[in-house]
matplotlib code that plots the C-alpha trace (Angstrom):
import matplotlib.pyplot as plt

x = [-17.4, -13.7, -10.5, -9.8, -12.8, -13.1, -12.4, -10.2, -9.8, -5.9, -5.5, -2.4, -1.7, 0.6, 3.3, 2.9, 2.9, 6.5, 8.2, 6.3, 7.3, 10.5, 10.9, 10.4, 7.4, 5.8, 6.4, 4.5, 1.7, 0.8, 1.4, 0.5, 4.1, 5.9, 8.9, 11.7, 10.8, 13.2, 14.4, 12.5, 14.2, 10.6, 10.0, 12.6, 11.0, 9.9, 9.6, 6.2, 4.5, 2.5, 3.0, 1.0, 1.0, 4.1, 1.4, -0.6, 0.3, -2.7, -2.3, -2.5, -1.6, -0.5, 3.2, 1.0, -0.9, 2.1, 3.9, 6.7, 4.7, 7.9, 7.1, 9.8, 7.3, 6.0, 2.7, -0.3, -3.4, -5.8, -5.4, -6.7, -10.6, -11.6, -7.8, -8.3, -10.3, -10.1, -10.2, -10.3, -7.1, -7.1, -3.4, -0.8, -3.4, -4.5, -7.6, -6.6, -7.5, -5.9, -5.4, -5.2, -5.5, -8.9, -7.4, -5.4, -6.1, -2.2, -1.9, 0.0, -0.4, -2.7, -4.4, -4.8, -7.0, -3.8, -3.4, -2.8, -5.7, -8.1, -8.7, -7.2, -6.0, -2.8, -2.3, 0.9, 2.2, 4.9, 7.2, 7.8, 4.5, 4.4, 6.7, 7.1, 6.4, 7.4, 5.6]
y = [4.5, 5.8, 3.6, 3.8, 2.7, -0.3, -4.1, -5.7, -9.2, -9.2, -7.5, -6.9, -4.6, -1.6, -3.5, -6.6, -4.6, -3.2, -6.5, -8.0, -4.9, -3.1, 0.3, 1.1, -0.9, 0.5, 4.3, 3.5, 0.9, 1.5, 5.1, 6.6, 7.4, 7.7, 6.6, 8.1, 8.5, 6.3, 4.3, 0.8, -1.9, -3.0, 0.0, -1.9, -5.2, -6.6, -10.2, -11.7, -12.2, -10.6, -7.7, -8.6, -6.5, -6.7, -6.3, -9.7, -11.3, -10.5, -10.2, -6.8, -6.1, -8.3, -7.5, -7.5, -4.2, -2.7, 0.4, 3.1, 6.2, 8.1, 9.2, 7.6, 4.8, 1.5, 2.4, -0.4, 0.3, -1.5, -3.6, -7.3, -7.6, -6.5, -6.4, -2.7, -0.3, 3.5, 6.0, 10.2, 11.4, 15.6, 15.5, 18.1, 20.5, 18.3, 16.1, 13.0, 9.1, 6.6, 3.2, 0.6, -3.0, -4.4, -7.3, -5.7, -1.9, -1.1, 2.3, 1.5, 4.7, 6.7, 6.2, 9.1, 9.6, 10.3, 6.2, 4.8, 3.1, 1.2, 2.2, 5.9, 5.2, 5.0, 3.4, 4.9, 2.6, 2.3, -0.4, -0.8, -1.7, -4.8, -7.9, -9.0, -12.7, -14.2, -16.7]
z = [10.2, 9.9, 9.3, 13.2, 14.3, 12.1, 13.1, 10.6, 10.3, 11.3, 14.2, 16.3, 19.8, 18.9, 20.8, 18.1, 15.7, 16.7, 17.0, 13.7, 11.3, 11.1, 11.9, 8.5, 7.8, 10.8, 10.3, 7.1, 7.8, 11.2, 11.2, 7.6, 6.9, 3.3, 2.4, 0.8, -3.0, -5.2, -1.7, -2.1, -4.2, -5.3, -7.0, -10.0, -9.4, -12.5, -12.4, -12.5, -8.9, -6.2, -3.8, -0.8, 2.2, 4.8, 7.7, 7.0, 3.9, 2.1, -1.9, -2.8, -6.1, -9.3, -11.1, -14.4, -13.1, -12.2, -14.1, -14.3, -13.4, -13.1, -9.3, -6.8, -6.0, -6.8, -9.3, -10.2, -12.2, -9.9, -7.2, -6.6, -6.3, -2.4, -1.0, -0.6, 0.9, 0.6, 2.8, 2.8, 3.6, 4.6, 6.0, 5.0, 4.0, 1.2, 0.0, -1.3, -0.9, 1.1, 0.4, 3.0, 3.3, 4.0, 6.2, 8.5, 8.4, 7.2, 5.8, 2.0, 0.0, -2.0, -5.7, -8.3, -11.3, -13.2, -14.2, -17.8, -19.0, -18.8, -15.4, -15.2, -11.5, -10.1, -7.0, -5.4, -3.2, -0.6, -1.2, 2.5, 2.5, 0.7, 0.1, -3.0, -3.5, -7.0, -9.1]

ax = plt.figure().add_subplot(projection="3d")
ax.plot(x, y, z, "-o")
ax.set_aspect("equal")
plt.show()
């Protein structure tokens, strides 16, 4: 079963989804956009907290997974157990792996075997994606 034709347990009409997310957020999340390397604020964000996703709330990824991978974007070593759900992305004339929210569907990036360990990964995510929520 692909992304598209999967039922997610937030679910919105595309017009909802317009007057719930800013341009921004939707180019990204609802429409597998990227933002600007280096253009989200959370990409400095270093106090201790949550990202969870702009879309639905859901808790995404932990500050203490997070790290500078030197890229332009917001970088976590693993994400919170079953927040995620990964996907095979062939766009651009590449093969690579989507990450999306498992609640709500929202396109947030894409994870690499290039990571630090212990996992290896890095999850390369859009900071328009996700609100940070401090502790």
């Amino acid at each position: 079963m692909s992304m598209q034709d999967k039922t997610y347990p937030v679910q919105h009409t595309d017009a909802e989804w317009r007057r719930r997310l800013t341009p921004e957020q939707y180019a990204v999340l609802r429409g597998h956009g990227t933002e600007r390397p280096g253009s989200c604020a959370l990409l400095h964000e270093t106090r201790d907290g949550a990202f969870v996703c702009a879309g639905c709330g859901q808790k995404l990824f932990s500050s203490a997974k997070k790290f500078d991978s030197g890229t332009g974007w917001p970088s976590f070593d693993s994400p919170e157990p079953d927040s995620i759900e990964l996907s095979r992305d062939e766009s651009y004339g590449m093969v690579r792996t989507e990450v999306h929210c498992s609640s709500c569907g929202g396109h947030l990036g894409h994870v690499f075997p290039d990571g630090p360990p212990p996992t290896g990964l890095r999850y390369c995510i859009n900071g328009v994606a996700t609100v940070f929520v401090p502790d």
